[in-house]
PAVEXTI-524776 format. One line per field, with one value per residue: residue number from 1; chain; x, y, z of N, C-alpha, C, O in turn; residue in three letters. Coordinates in Angstrom, 2 decimals, m for minus. Layout:
BEGIN
nr <- [NUM|...];
kette <- [A|...];
n.east <- [X|...];
n.north <- [Y|...];
n.up <- [Z|...];
ca.east <- [X|...];
ca.north <- [Y|...];
ca.up <- [Z|...];
c.east <- [X|...];
c.north <- [Y|...];
c.up <- [Z|...];
o.east <- [X|...];
o.north <- [Y|...];
o.up <- [Z|...];
rest <- [ALA|...];
***
This chain:
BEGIN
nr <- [1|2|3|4|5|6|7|8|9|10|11|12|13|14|15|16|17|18|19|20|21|22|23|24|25|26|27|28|29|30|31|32|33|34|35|36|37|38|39|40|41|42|43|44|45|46|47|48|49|50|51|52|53|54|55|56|57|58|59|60|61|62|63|64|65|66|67|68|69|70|71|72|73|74|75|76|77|78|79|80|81|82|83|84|85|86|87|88|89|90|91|92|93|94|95|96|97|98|99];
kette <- [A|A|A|A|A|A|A|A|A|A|A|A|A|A|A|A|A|A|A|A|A|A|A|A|A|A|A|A|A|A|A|A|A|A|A|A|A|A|A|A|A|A|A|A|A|A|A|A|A|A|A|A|A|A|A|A|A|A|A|A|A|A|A|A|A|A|A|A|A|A|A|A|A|A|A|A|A|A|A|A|A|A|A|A|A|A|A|A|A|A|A|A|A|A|A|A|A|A|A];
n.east <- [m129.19|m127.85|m125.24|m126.32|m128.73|m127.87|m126.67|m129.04|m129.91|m128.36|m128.42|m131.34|m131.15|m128.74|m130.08|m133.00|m131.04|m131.06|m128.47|m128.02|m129.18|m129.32|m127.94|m126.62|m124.62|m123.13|m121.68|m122.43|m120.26|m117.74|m115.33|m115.44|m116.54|m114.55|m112.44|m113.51|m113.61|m111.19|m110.87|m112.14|m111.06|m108.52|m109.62|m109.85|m107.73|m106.91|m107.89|m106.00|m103.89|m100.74|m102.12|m102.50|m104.98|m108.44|m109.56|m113.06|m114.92|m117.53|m117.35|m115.33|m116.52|m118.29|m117.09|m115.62|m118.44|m118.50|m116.98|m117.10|m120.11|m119.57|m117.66|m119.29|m121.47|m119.48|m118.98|m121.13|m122.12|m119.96|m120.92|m119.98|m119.56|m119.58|m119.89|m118.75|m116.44|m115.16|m115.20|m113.63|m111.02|m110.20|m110.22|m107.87|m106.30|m105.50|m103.53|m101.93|m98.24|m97.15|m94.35];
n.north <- [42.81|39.85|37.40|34.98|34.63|35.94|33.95|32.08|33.30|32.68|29.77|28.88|29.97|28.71|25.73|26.25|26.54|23.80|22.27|21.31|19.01|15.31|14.21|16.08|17.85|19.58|18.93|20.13|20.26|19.93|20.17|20.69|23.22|24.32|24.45|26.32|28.73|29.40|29.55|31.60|33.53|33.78|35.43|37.85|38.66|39.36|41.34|43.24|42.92|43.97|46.33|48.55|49.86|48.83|48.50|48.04|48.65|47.77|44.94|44.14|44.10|42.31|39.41|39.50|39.20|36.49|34.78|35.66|34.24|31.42|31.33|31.39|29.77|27.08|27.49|26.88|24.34|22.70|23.55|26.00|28.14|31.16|34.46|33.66|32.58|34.33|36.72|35.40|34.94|37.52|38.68|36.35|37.74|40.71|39.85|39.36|40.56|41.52|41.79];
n.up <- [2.27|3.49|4.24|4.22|3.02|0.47|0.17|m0.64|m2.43|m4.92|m4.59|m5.41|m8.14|m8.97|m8.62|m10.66|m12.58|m12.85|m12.07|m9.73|m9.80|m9.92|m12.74|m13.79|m16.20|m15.20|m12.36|m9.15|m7.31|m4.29|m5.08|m8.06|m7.71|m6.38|m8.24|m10.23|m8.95|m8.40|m11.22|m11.95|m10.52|m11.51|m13.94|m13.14|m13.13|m15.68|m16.52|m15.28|m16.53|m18.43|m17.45|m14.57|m13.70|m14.30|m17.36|m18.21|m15.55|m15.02|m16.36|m15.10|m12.40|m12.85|m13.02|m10.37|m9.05|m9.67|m8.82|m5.86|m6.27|m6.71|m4.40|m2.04|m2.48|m2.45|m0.04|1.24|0.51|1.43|4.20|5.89|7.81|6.19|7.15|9.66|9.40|8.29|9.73|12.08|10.52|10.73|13.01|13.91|12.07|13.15|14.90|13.75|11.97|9.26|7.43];
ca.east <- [m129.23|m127.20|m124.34|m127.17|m130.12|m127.57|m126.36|m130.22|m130.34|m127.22|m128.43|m131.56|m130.20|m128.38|m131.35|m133.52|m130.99|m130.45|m127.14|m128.03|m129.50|m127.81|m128.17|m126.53|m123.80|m121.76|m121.81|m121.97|m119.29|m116.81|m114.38|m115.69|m116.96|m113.42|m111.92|m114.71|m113.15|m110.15|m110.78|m112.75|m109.99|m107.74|m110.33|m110.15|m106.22|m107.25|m108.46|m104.97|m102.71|m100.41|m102.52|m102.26|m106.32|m109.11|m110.35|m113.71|m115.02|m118.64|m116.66|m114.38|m117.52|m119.37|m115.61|m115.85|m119.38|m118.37|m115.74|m118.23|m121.20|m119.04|m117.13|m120.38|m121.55|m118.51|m119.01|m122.72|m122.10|m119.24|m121.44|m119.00|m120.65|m118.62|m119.46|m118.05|m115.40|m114.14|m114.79|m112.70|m109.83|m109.94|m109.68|m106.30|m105.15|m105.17|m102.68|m100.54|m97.76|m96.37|m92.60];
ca.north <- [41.35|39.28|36.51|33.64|35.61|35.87|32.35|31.29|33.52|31.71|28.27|29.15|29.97|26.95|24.79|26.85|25.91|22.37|22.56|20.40|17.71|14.57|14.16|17.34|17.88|20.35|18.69|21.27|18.96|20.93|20.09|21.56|24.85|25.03|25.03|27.53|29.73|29.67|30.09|33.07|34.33|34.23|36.26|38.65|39.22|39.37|42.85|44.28|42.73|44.91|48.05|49.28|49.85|47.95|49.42|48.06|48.34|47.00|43.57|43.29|43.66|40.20|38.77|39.53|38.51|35.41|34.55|35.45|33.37|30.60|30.95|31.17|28.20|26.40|27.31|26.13|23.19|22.12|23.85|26.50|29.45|31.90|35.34|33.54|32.03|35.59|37.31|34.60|35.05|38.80|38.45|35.93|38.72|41.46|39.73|38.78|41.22|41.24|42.62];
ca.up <- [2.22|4.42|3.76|4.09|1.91|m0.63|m0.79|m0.75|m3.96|m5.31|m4.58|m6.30|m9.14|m9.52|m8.58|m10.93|m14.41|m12.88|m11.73|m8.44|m10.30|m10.65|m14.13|m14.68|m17.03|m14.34|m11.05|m8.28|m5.88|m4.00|m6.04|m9.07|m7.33|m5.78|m9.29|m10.43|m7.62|m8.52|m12.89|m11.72|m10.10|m12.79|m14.88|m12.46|m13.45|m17.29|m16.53|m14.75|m17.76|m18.74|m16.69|m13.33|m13.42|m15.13|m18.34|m17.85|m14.26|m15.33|m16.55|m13.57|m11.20|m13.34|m12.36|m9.06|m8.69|m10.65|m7.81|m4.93|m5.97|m6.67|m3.00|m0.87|m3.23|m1.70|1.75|1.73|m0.08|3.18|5.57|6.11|8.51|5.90|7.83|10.98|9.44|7.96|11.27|12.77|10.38|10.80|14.14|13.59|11.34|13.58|15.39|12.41|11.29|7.62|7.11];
c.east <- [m127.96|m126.30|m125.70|m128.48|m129.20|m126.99|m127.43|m130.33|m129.78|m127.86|m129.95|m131.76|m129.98|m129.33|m132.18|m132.82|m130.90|m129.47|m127.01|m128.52|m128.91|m127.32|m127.24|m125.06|m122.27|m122.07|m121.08|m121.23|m118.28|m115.47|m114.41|m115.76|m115.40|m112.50|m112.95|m113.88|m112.13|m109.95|m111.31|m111.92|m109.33|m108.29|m110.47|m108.28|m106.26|m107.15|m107.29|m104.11|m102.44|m100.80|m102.68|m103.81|m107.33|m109.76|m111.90|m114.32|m116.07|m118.12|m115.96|m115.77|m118.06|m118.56|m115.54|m117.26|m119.49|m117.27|m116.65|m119.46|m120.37|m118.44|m118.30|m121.21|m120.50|m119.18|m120.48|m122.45|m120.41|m120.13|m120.56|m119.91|m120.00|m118.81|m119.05|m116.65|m114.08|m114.07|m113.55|m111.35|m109.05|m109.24|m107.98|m105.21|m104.97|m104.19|m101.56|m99.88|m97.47|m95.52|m92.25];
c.north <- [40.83|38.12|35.28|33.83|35.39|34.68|31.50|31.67|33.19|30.24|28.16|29.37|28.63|25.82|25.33|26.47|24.33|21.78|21.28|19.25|16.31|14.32|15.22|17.15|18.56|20.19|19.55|20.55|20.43|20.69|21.08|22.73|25.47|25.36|26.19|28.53|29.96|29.78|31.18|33.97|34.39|35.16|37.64|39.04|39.66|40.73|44.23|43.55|43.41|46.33|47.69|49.26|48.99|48.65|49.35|47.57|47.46|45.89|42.84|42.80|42.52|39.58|38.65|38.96|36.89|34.87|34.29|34.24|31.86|29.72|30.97|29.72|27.12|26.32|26.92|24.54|21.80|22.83|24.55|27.57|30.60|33.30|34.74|33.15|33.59|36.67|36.71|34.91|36.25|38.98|38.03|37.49|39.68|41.32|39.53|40.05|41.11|42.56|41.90];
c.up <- [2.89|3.83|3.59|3.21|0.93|m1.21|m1.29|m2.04|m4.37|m5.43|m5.22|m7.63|m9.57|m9.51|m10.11|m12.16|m14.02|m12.73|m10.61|m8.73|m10.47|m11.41|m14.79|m15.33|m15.96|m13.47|m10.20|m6.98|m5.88|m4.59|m7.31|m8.61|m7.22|m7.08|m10.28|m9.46|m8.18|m10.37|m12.91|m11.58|m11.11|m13.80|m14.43|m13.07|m14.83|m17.00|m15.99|m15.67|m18.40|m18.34|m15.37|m13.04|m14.52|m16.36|m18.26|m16.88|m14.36|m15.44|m15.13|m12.48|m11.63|m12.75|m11.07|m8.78|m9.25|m8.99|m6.61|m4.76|m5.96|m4.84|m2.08|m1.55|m2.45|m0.27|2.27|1.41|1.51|4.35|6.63|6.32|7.41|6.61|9.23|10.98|8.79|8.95|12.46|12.11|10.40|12.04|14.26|12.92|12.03|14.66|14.63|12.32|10.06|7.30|6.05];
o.east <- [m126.96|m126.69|m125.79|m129.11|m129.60|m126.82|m127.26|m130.71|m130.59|m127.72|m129.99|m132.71|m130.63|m129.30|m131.84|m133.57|m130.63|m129.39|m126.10|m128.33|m127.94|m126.12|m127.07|m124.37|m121.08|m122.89|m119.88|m121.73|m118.07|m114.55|m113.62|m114.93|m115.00|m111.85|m112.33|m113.71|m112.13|m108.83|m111.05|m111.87|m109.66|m107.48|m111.04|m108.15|m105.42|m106.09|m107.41|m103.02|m103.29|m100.17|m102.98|m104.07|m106.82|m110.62|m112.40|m114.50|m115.86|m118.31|m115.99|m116.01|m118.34|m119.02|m115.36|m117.14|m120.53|m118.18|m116.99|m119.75|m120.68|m118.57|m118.03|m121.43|m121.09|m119.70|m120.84|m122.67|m120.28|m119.87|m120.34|m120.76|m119.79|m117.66|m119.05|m115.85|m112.86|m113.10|m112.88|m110.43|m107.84|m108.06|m107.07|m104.11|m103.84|m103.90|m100.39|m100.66|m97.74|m95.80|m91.17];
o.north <- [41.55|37.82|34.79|32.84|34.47|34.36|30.54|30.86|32.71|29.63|27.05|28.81|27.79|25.00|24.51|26.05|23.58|20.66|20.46|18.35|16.21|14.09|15.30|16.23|18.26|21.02|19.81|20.40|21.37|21.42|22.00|23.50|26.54|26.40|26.77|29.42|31.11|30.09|31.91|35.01|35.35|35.71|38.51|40.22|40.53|41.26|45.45|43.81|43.87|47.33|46.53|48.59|48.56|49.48|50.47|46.35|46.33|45.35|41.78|41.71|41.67|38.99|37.52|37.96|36.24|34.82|33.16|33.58|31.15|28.62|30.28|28.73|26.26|25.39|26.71|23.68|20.69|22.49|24.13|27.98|31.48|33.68|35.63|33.23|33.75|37.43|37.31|35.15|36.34|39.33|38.81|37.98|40.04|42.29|39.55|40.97|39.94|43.73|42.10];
o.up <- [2.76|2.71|2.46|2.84|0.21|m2.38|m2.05|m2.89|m5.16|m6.49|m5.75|m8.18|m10.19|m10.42|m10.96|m13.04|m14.96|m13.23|m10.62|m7.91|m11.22|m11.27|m16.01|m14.89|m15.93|m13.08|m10.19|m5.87|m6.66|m4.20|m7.53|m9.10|m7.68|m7.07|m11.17|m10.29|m8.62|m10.77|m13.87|m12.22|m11.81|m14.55|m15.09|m13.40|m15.07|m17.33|m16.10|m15.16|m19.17|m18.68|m15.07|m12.05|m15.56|m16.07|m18.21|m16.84|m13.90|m14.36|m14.50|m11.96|m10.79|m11.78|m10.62|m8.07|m9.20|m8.16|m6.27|m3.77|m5.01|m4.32|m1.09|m0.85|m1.80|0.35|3.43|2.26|2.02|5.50|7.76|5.53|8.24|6.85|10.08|11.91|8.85|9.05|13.31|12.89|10.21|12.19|14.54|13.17|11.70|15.35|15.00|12.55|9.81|7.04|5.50];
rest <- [UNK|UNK|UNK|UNK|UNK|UNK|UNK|UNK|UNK|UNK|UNK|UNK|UNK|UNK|UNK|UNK|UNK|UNK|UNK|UNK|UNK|UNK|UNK|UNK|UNK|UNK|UNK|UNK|UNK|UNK|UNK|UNK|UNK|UNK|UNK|UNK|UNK|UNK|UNK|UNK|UNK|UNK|UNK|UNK|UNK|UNK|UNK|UNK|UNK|UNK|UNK|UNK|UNK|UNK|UNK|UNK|UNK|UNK|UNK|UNK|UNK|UNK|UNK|UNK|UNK|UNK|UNK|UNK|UNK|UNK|UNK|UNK|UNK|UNK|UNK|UNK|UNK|UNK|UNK|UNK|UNK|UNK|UNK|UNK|UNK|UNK|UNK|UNK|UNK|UNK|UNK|UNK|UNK|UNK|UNK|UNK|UNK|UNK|UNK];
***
């Protein structure tokens, strides 16, 4: 499955509990998603507190997929190509150093 297959199953989803509705209680605005993105992330640090590795990997991966659907959620919702825009910054980076 492909970056745009899997945001269709993502958006989906959210259509599917009512999420996109206007009515709805958790408006999917890029605002919200973008703080969704970034409380995900932090949940994703929960799991290396105080350890070096994650005790449970099963958990971290929901975390991580919790982060993901959220950020391709974003980048549909601006109309953000995201595999072009992370080929593009790969690109940038292989010119970047870091000392």
């Amino acid at each position: 499955m492909d970056i745009k297959a899997l945001t269709a199953v993502i958006n989906q989803f959210v259509t599917d509990k009512g999420w996109y509705a206007p009515e709805t209680i958790f408006p999917q605005t890029p605002r919200n998603i973008a703080i969704s993105v970034a409380v995900e992330a932090a949940e994703l640090l929960e799991h290396f507190q105080f350890h070096d590795q994650p005790n449970d990997t099963a958990a971290l991966a929901g975390e991580l997929a919790d982060v993901a659907n959220y950020l391709f959620q974003l980048a549909y919702l601006l109309e953000i190509d995201l595999e072009q825009a992370i080929l593009a910054k790969l690109k940038v980076n292989y010119g970047r150093t870091w000392e």
